[in-house]
N, C-alpha and C positions, 0 to 999 in steps of 0.2 A: 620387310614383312614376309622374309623369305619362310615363315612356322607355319603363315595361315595361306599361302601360295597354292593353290594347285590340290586343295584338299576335296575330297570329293560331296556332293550335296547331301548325303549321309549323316555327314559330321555335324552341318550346320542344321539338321533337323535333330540331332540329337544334344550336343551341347548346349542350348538354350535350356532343353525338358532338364538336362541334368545338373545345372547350375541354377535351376530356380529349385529343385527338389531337393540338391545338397543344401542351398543355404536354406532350406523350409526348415532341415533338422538339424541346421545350427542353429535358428531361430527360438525353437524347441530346446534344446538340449546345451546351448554357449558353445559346442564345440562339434566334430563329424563333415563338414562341408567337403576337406580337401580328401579325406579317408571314401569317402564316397563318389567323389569328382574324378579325383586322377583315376582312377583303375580303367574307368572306363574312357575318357579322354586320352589316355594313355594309348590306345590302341591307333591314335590319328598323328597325336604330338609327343616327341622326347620328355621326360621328366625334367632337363636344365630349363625348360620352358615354361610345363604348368606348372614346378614346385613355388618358382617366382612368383609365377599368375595369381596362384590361387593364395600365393602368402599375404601379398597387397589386398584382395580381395578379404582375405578373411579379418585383417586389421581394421580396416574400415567395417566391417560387421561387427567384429569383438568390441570395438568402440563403442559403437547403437547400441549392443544390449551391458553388456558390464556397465557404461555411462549413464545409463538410464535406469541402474539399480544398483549403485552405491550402496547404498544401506545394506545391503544381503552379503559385500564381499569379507572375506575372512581375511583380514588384516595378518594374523600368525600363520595362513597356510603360506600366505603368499611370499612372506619374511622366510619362510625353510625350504622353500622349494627352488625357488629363480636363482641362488648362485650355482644350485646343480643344471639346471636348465643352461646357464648359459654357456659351462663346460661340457655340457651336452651339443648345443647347437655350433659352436666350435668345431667341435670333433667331426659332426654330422656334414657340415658343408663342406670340411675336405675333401670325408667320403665323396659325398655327391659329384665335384669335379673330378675326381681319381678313379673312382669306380666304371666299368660298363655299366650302358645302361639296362642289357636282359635281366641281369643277375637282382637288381632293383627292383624290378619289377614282379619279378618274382618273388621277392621278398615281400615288397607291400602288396601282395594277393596274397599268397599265408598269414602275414599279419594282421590284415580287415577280417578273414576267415576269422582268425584263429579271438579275435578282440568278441567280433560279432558272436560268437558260441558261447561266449562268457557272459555276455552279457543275458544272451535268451536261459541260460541254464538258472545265472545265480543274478535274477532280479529285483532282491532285496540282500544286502548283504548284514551279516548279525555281527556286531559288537564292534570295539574301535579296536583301527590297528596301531603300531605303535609308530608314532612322531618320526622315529629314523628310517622308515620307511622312505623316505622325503627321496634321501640320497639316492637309492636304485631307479625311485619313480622320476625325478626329478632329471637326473644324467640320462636315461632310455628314453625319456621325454624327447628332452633337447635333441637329441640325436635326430630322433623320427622324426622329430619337426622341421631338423634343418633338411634329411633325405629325402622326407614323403609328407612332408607338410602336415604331417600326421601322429604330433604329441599330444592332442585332448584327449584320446582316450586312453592312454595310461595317467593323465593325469585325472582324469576323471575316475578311473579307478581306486584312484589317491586318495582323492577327495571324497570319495563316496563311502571309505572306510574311513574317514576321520567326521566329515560332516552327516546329516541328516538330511535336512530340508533341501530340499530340489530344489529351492529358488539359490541357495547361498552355492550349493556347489555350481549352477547353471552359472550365475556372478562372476564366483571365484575362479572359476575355466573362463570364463571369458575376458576375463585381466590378463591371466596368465597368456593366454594366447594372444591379445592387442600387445604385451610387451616382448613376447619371443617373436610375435610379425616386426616391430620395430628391428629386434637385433637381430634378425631372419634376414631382414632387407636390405640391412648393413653391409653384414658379409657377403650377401649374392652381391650387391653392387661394387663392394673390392675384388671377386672373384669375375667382374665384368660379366655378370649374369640379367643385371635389371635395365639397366639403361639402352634398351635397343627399339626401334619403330615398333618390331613386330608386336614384342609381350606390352607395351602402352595400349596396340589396337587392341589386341586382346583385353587387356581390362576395361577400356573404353565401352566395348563391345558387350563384355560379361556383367557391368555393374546394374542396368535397368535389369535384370533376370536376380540378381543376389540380392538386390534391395526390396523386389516384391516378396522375394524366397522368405526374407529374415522378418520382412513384419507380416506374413502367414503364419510364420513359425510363431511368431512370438504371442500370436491369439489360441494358437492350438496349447502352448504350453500352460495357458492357464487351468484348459480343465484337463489334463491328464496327470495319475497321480507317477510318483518315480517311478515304480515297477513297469507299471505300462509303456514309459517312455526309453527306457531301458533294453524293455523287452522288444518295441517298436525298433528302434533304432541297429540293434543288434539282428533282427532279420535282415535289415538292408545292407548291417555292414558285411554280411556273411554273402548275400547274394550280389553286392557290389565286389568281394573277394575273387 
């Protein structure tokens, strides 16, 4: 448990408020926990640690909410997207073992910034984009997802120019992410990243906070419409950046 050793009482008052708040707005939105979590957990623990952390955690949330609304996922998005996704998260966990970890980290602070501004500016998006978008969304997914645990919001992006309704994109992100946490958890465990005391305590630890996060989140999503949630979601990820 050499991650959670010696850390100061700071952290432990702060990572409960920030893993029941990140999974408030995956409960809301199917996707945002780890985009919101690490930046700021970041500051206490390495990324080989929470990327894992928060990948397990978030599988068992994608589960809850995609499993419990079937009916709304989009059976074609998910058929064009996941072979990129998974040459995405390939690539992605090399990086992650090969990479330092500052250059990382500063990379996923510009990129919650940079997600978050997009989302507060452009909160309803007009018209469909085209189907082979899949490919660029789908490979940058996978990547961030295996680096920074952090592919719902490009894919949400995806999904939000092809679909309409906020329930089916909320679904269809939350599949995609329950099957890139499976092959997420794959690779970290052949790259000898999952199987250690420390990150088990950790999630041991983190699941009573994720599990009240995602059924808060999931009563707020009823009455907020897309833009709102959009736009919600997009000030935190900017001020999480």
């Amino acid at each position: 448990m050499s991650e959670l050793a010696e850390l100061p009482v700071v952290f432990w008052v702060v990572a409960p408020v920030t893993i029941l708040f990140a999974y408030t707005v995956f409960g809301m939105s199917g996707f945002g926990s780890t985009v919101i979590a690490i930046p700021i957990l970041a500051n206490w623990l390495p990324l080989t640690y929470l990327v894992p952390l928060m990948t397990l955690g978030d599988l068992v949330a994608a589960v809850a909410v995609g499993g419990s609304n079937r009916q709304h996922v989009s059976g074609a998005e998910l058929k064009r997207l996941m072979p990129f996704m998974i040459l995405g998260i390939a690539l992605g966990v090399t990086v992650l073992v090969a990479v330092p970890q500052h250059p990382l980290k500063i990379g996923l602070g510009v990129f919650a910034m940079a997600v978050g501004l997009h989302s507060v500016l452009n909160p309803a998006p007009k018209g469909t984009i085209s189907p082979w978008w899949c490919v660029p969304a789908g490979t940058v997914a996978g990547i961030l997802a295996a680096v920074f645990g952090a592919g719902g919001p490009v894919n949400v992006a995806y999904l939000s120019g092809r679909l309409r309704d906020k329930g089916e994109i909320r679904s269809t992100v939350s599949v995609i992410i329950s099957i890139s946490a499976t092959l997420r958890t794959t690779f970290y465990a052949l790259a000898g990243l999952v199987f250690k005391a420390g990150l088990l305590a950790g999630v041991a630890m983190a699941v009573p906070f994720a599990w009240a996060g995602v059924a808060l989140g999931s009563r707020i999503h009823i009455g907020l419409t897309n833009e709102q949630m959009r736009r919600a979601i997009g000030g935190v990820l900017m001020t999480s950046g």
